[in-house]
C-alpha positions in Angstrom: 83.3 80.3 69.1 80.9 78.2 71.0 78.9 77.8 68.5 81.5 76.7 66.3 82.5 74.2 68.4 79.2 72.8 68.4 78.6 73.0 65.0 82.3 70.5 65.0 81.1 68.3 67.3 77.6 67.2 65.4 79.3 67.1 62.6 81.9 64.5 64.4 79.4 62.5 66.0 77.1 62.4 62.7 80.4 61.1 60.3 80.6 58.2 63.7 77.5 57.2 63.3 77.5 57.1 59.5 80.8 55.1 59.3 79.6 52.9 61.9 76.9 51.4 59.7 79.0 51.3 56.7 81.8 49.3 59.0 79.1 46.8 60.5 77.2 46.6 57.4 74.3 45.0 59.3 70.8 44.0 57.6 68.3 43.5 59.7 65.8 40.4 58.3 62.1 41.6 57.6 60.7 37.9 58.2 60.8 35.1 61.1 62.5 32.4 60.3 64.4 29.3 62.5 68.1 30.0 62.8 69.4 27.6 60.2 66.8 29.3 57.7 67.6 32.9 58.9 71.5 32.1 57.6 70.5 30.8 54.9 68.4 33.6 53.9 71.3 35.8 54.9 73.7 34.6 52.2 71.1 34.6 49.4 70.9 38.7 49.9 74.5 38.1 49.6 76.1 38.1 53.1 78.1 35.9 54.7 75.5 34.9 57.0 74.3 36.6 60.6 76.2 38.5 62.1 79.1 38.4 64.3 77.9 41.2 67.0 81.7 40.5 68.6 82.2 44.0 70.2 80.6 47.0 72.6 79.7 49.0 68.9 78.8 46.2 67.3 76.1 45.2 70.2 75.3 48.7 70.6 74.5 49.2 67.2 72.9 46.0 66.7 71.0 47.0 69.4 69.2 50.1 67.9 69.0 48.7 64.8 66.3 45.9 66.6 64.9 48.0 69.1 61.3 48.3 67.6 61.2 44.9 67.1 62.8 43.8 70.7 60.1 46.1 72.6 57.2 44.7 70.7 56.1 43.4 73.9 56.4 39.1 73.2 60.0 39.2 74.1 61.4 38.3 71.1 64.9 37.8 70.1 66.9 38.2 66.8 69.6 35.9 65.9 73.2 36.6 65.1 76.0 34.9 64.4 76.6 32.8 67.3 76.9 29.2 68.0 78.2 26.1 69.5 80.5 24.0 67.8 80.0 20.8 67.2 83.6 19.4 66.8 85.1 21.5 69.2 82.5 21.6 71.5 83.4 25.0 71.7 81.1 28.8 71.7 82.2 30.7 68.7 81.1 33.9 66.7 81.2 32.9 63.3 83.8 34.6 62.5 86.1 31.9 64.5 86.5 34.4 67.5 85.8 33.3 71.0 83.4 35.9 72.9 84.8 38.2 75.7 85.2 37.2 79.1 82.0 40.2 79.4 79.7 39.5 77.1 76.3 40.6 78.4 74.9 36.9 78.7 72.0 36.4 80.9 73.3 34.2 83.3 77.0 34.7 85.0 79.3 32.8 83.0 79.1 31.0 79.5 79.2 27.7 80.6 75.6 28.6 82.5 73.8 29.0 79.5 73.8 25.3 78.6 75.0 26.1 74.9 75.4 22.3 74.3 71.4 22.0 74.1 71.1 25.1 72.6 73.5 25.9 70.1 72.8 28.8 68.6 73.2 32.4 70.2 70.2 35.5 70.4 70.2 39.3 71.6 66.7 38.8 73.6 64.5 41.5 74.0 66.3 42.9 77.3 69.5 43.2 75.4 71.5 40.3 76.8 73.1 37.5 74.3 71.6 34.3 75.4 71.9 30.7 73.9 68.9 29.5 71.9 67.5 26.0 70.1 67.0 27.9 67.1 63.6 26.5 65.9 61.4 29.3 67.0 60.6 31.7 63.9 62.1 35.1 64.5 64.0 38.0 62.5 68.1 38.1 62.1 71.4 40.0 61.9 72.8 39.7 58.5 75.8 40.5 58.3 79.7 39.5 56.6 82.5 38.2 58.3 85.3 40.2 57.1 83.1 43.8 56.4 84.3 44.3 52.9 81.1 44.8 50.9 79.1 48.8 51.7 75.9 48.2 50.9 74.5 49.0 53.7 71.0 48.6 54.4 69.5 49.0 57.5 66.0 48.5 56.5 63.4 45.6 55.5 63.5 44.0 51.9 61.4 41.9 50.3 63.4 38.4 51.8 59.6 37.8 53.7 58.4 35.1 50.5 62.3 33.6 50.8 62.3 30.0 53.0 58.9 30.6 55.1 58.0 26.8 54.1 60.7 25.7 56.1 60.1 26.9 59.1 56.2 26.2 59.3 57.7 22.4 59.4 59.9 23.2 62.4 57.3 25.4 63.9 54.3 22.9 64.7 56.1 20.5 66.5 59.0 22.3 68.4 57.2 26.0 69.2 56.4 25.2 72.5 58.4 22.7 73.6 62.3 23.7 73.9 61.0 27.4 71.9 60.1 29.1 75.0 63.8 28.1 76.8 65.5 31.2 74.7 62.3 33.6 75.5 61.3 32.5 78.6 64.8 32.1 80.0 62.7 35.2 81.5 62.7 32.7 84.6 67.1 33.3 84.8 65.8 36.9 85.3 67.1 37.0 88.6 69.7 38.8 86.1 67.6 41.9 86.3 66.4 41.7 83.0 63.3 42.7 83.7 64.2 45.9 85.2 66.1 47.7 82.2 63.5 46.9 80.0 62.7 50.3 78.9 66.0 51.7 80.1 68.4 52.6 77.3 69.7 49.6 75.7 73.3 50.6 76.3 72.6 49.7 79.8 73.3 46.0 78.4 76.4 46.1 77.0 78.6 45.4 79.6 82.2 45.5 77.7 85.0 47.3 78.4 86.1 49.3 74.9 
């Protein structure tokens, strides 16, 4: 009977996990590229652009899927689908939502993280969503605003060759400058992001379900 049980229960929680990436449809980006470039990279493998990472699965998820990459030790962050509007002024997912009141950001509130200079949003390497100039090179979140297209692919494809030249233009002059405010927003880390480094990363997502 136990056993049976079991047997249930993995099945259950394998069919979750399964469905999960099939719902999200997320494709992680093999090459670095600025935020702009990243999109735009994005909808030529046929997405609607980065993705909107608007929910406690969809972070957690989003999450695993850039762990490797997040704990290569030079603190890197991966774009998604998150930005500051420039009519409205306003912090959007892409998707036209507004982010929840407790969205792990690295600082306490939204208005903190000075979105207006940096408009685009990041899941650092600590796990918190963080706002970002968006003309350091770095990997992405593909993924479609209304999750109607299965091909999910979770894995690195050949997009390396695809808009590399236009981010060694961006590159030279603005890596070091404004670059290392995303990154190095290490120095807000009186949020403790330091600590749960190598803690699970579901220690990050803050979000009631």
């Amino acid at each position: 009977m136990r056993l049976n049980c079991f047997l249930l229960l993995l099945a259950t929680v394998l069919t979750l996990k399964i469905a999960t990436a099939y719902l999200f449809n997320f494709h992680f980006s093999s090459s670095d590229q600025t935020y702009q470039a990243s999109e735009t990279l994005c909808q030529s493998l046929g997405y609607d652009g980065l993705a909107v990472v608007s929910s406690p699965e969809m972070l957690h998820y989003a999450l695993k899927l850039t762990q490797t990459y997040r704990s290569s030790g030079s603190q890197v962050g991966v774009y998604i689908g998150l930005r500051n509007n420039s009519f409205t002024h306003l912090v959007t997912w892409d998707d036209g939502s507004f982010p929840a009141e407790d969205t792990p950001w690295n600082t306490d509130t939204v208005e903190e993280l000075d979105f207006a200079n940096r408009p685009f949003g990041n899941i650092h390497s600590t796990g918190n969503v963080r706002a970002n100039s968006g003309r350091n090179n770095r990997r992405a979140i593909c993924g479609n605003l209304n999750s109607n297209n299965y091909d999910y692919d979770d894995d690195d494809d050949d997009d390396d060759d695809d808009d590399d030249d236009d981010d060694d233009d961006d590159d030279d002059d603005d890596d070091d400058d404004d670059d290392d405010d995303d990154d190095d927003d290490d120095d807000d880390d009186n949020h403790d992001d330091d600590d749960d480094d190598d803690n699970d990363d579901k220690s990050q997502i803050s979000w009631s379900s």
